[in-house]
Each structure stands twice: as C-alpha cells, then as structure tokens.
C-alpha positions in Angstrom: 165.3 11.3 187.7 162.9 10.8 190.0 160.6 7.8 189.1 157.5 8.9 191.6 155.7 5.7 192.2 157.0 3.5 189.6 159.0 1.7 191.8 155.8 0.6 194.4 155.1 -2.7 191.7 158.8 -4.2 192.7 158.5 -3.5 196.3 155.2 -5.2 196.6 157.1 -8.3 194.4 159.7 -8.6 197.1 156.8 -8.4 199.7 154.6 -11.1 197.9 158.3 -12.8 198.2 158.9 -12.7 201.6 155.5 -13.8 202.8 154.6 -10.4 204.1 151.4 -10.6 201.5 149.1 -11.5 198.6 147.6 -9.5 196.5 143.8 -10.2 198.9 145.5 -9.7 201.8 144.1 -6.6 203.8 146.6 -3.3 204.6 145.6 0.1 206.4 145.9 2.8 204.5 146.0 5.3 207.7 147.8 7.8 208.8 151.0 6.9 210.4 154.9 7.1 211.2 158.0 5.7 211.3 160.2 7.1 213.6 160.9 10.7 212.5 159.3 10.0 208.7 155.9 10.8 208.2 154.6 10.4 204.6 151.0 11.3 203.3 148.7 9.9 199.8 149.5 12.0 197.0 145.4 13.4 198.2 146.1 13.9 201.6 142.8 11.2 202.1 143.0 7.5 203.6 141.1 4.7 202.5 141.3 2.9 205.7 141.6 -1.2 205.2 142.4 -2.3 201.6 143.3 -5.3 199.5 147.0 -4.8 198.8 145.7 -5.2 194.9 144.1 -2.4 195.5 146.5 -0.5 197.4 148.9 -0.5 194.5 146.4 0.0 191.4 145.1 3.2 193.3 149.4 3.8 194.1 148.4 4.5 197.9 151.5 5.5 199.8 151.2 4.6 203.4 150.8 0.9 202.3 154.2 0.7 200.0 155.9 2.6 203.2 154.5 0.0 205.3 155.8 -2.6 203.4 159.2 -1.0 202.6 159.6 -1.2 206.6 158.9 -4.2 206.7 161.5 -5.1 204.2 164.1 -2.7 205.0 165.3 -0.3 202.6 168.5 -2.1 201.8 166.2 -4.8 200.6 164.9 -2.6 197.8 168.1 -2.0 196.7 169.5 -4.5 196.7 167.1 -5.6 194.4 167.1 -2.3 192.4 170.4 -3.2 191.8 170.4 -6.9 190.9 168.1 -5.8 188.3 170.6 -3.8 186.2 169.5 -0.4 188.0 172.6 2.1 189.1 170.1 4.2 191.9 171.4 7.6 192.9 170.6 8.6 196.9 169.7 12.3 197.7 171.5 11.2 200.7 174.1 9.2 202.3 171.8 6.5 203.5 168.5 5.1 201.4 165.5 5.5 203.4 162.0 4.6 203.0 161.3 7.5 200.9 162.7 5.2 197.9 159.7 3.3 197.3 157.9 7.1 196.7 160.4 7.8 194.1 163.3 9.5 196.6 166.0 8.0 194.4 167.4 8.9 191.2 166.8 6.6 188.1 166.8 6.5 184.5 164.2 5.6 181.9 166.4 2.6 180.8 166.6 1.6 184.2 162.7 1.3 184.7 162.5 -0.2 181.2 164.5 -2.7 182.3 163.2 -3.5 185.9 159.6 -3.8 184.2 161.2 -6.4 181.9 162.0 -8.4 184.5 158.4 -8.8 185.6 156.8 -8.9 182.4 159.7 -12.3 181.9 158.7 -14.0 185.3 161.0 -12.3 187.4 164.0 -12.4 185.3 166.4 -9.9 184.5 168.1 -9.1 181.2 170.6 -6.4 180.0 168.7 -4.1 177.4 170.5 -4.8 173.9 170.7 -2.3 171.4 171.1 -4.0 168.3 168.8 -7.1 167.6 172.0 -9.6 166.2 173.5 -8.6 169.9 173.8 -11.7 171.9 171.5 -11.7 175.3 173.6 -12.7 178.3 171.2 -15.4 180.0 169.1 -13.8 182.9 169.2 -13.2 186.6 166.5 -14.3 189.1 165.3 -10.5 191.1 161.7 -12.2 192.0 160.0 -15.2 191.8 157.6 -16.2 188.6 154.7 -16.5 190.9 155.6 -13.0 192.4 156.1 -11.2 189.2 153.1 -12.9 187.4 150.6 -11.5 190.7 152.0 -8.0 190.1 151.5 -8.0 186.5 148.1 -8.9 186.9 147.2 -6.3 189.3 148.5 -3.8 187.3 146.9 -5.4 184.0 143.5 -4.5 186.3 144.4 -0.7 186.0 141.8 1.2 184.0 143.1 3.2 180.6 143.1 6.8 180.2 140.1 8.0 179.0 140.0 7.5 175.0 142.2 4.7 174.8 141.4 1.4 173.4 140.4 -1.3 176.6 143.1 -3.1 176.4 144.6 -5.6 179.1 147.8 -3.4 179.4 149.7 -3.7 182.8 151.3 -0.6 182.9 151.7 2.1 186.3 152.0 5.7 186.3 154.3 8.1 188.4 154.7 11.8 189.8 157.5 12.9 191.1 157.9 15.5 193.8 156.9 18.9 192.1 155.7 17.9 188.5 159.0 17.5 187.5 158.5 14.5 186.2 155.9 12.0 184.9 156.0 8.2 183.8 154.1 5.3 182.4 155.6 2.1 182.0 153.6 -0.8 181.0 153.6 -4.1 178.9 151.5 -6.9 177.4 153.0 -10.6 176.7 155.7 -9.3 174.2 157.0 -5.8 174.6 157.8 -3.3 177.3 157.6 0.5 176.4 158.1 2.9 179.2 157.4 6.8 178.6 159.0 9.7 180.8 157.8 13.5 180.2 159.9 16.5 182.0 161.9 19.2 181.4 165.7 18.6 181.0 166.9 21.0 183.6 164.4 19.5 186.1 162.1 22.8 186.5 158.5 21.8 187.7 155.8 21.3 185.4 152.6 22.2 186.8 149.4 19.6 186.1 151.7 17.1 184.5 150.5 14.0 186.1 151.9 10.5 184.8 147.9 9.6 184.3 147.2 12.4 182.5 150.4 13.4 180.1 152.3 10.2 179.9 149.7 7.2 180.3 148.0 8.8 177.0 151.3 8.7 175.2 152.1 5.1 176.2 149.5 3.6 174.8 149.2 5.5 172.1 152.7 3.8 171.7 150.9 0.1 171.9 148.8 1.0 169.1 150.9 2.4 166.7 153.4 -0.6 167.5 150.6 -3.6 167.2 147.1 -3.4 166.7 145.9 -6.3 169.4 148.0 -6.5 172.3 149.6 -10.0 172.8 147.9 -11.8 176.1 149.4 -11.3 179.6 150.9 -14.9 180.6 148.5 -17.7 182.1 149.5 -18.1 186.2 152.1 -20.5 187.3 150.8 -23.6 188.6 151.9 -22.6 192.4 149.9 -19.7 192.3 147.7 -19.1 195.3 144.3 -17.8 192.9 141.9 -17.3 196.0 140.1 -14.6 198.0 140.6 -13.0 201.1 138.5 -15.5 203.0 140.3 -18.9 201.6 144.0 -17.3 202.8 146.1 -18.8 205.3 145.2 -17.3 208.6 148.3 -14.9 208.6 148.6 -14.0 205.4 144.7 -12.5 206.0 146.1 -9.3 207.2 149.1 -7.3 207.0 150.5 -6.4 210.3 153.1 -3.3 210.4 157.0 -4.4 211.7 155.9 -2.0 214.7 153.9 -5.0 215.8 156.6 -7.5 214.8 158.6 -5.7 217.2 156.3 -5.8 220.4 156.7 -9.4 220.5 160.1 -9.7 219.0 161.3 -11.8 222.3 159.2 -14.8 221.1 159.3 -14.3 217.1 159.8 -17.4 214.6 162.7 -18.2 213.9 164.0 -20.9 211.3 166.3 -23.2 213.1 166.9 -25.4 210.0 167.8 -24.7 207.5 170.1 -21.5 208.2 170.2 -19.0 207.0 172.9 -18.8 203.2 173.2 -22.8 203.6 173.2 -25.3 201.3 171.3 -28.7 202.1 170.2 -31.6 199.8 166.8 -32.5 198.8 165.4 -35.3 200.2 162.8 -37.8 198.3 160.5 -37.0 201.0 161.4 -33.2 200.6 163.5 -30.4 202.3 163.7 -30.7 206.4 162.5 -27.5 207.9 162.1 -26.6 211.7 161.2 -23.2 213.3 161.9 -21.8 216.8 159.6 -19.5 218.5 156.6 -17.7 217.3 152.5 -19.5 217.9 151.6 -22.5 216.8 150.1 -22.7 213.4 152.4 -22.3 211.4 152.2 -21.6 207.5 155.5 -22.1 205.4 156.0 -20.3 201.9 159.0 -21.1 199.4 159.5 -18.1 197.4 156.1 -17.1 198.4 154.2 -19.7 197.8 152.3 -21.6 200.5 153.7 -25.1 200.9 152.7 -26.1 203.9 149.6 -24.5 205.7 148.6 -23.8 209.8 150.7 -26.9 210.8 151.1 -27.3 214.4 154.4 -29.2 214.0 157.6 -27.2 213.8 159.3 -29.7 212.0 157.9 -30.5 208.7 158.9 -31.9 205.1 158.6 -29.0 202.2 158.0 -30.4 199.2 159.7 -28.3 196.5 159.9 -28.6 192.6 163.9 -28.9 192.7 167.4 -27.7 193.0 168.7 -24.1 192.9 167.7 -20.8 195.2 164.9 -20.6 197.4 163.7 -18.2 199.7 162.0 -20.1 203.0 159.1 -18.0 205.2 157.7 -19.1 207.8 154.9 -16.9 209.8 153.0 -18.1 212.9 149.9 -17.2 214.7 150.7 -14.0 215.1 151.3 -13.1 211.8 155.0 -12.6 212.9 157.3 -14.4 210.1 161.1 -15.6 209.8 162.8 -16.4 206.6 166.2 -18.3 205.4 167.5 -18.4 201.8 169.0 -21.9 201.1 170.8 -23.4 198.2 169.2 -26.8 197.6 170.7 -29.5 195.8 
C-alpha cells in the first residue's frame, strides 16, 4: 500500500547523511518544479523558508521533493531496500513521487524501517517468535543521523486526548484516503498502525492524524504505562542552532543550483570514490578538487573539519569500517566518496 508520507523521516536521514542538512538548516517550502513533476502541500499553502525540523514535523512536501532530488531517487531505494523493504513501483522507473508515498509497501515493511532508526540506524529482520535467533544488523544510516530524526519527530504534538508523552512517531495519507498510518516509538518498542479498506476503495476524512495517530497511542498505553526515554545524543552530534552552523550547511540550496555551477563543483580527489585506505595516527588524508574555498568536511554527517581553506587536510575519525566522506565549499555545492578504512 501506499505509505503517504511515512517515508519523508528516512529520506531526510540519508540527507542529514550526505551533508545536504541539519535539522536548523533553512529550506523553501515554495512552489516549484522539476522538470515535468510538479508536486503541491497536502494544503495547497507554502510556508516560505523553514527549519528542515520543521519541514518534516509539519510533513511539508516541496522540501522532501527537494531533497529527494538532491539525492536521487535510486538513493532512496537503495536504502528502502537495504533496510529489509521489497517496494513495488506504479511504474517502470522510481521517481521522486516515492518520498510522497508513490510506492507500494507493507506495514511490516515500515515497522521495520522505523526499527532501524529507533536502534541508531541499524537494521534487523522482524522475528516472529521471541526464542528466534536475531541475525546481527545492517548499517542503512548513521547513529547520529537516526538519533536527529528521532528527535524531531519525538517534537510532534499528540492527538488531542492522549497522554503527553515524548513519542516519536509520523503520520501518513495516501493519495485518496485510501490509506492512513502512524508509526512511532519510544526507547524500547516500535508499533506501527495502518487503517484502509482491503480492496483499496477511498475513505473519505480518514487522515493518519486523525484515525490512526489516536489508535497508536492508545497502543502505547495499553502496552506500558510510562513510555521508556528516547536515547541521549551521540557524542558527535552537532546540538546547535541555525546561527552556530557551518556556513553551508546554513541553508539548503536546490540541485538546480548545484547544476548552474556544476563546471567548478568539489570534487574529492582522495580518497576515491569505493576505496579502501588505512588510517593514519594522524588521521585519514583527504583532498578536494574544485568548488570555493572554505571548505567544511562531514564523515557520515558529522562535521569534522570546519571552513578550512586548505584542500588537503587530516580527518580525524573514531576507527575502521564504512564511512561516508562530504565535503561542501562556499557555495554550498558538496562532493562525497564512501571509503572502507582500515
């Protein structure tokens, strides 16, 4: 089925991973294109420029489209799909109508991907039977990532009459009421709810707020009576406002722009793209090509190294294993190289 806007909190993960954002960096939430696609807020209204914290807890679309552009489709599924999900495409190639639910799903599916986040960013096959032995867990997003989405969507106001509690949970529509979600989770359980008709016909006035938020937390209470506490931030977490960001990572700027200057973007010359270099006491050897001088380098999307004017630097990074290199310069353009570091 159709998971409406379920799907926005992993897309703005992978952003958050790629060095595209933070949940204070700024976003227009304006009328726009791309190409031939021209999607609209479910209210047909704009909000103008918005913290990308708040572009998600009010579940604007023109931001999630920006960002899915700037990702590229096949990144969202590729990391639908490294999280256990089996997505069905209306058509033969996914677009950026994904990230407002134009993809089939199941509930087991979402259950799972908000797993992930509610672990850190670590994927697990759901197990029916608690003896069943738990395959050990694949990376989709990075702790910091997953944690800064959790805790916007822990900001998100109940449904009137339930008890204040810091759930992070997100609701859904899909296209023509015919069908409405509410996944959420505190520091120990996941529950995810989805309301519809079996044969897909359209439900008018059912909202994901209004029908299936009520239900889901009415879940939490009859499960636990105190909800277990979201998890504390990792220690790389970048906890500032707007103001105290590096320079690029201020404002979100669409891929349109990216392309304008695409003859002098960054680049990273070292190390390339899929390698696998060794870790140096001093740290991992970087250098970029391109782009405006300073330059602000993120490992899996946290800052490391900020509005240098060198382009060869020394990352200092915890250890060995996967990581996921950005780089963005002046410009706000950005560049990134997963390496295998041992």
């Amino acid at each position: 089925r159709s998971p409406g806007s379920t799907l926005k909190p992993l897309v703005y993960a992978l952003a958050f991973d790629e060095g595209l954002g933070h949940p204070e960096t700024m976003i227009d939430d304006k009328p726009m294109s791309f190409g031939a696609y021209a999607p609209q807020n479910f209210d047909k209204l704009y909000m103008g420029t918005i913290r990308m914290r708040e572009a998600l807890q009010l579940s604007r679309n023109i931001p999630v489209v920006e960002l899915t552009d700037a990702l590229g489709a096949a990144k969202l599924v590729s990391a639908m799909e490294k999280a256990g999900m089996k997505p069905v495409f209306p058509g033969d190639k996914p677009g950026l109508a994904i990230a407002l639910g134009g993809v089939g799903v199941t509930l087991t599916d979402m259950v799972q991907l908000y797993a992930a986040i509610a672990r850190g960013g670590v994927v697990r096959p759901l197990s029916w039977r608690q003896d069943a032995e738990v395959p050990e867990g694949q990376r989709v997003v990075s702790e910091v990532a997953a944690w800064e989405v959790g805790d916007i969507l822990a900001g998100l106001a109940p449904p009137p009459g339930a008890p204040s509690n810091r759930l992070a949970y997100k609701t859904g529509t899909s296209y023509g009421h015919r069908d409405a979600w509410a996944i959420g989770f505190d520091g120990s359980h996941v529950i995810g709810v989805w309301m519809g008709r079996a044969d897909g016909t359209p439900v008018p006035g059912a909202f994901g707020a209004d029908v299936a938020a009520p239900v889901l937390f009415q879940a939490f209470n009859r499960l636990k009576g105190k909800l277990d506490p979201q998890p504390a931030a990792p220690a790389s977490t970048l906890l500032v406002a707007n103001a105290e960001l590096p320079v690029p990572l201020r404002r979100f700027k669409s891929r349109s722009a990216v392309f304008e200057a695409a003859a002098d973007a960054p680049a990273v010359a070292f190390p390339p793209d899929g390698s696998e270099v060794e870790l140096l006491a001093a740290g991992l050897k970087v250098r970029v090509t391109g782009g405006t001088a300073p330059f602000t380098w993120l490992a899996d999307g946290v800052p490391v190294i900020v509005a240098s004017d060198a382009r060869e630097a020394m990352l200092a990074l915890p250890g060995e294993g996967f990581v996921t290199l950005s780089v963005i310069d002046a410009e706000g353009r950005s560049a990134r190289s997963q390496v295998r570091v041992r």
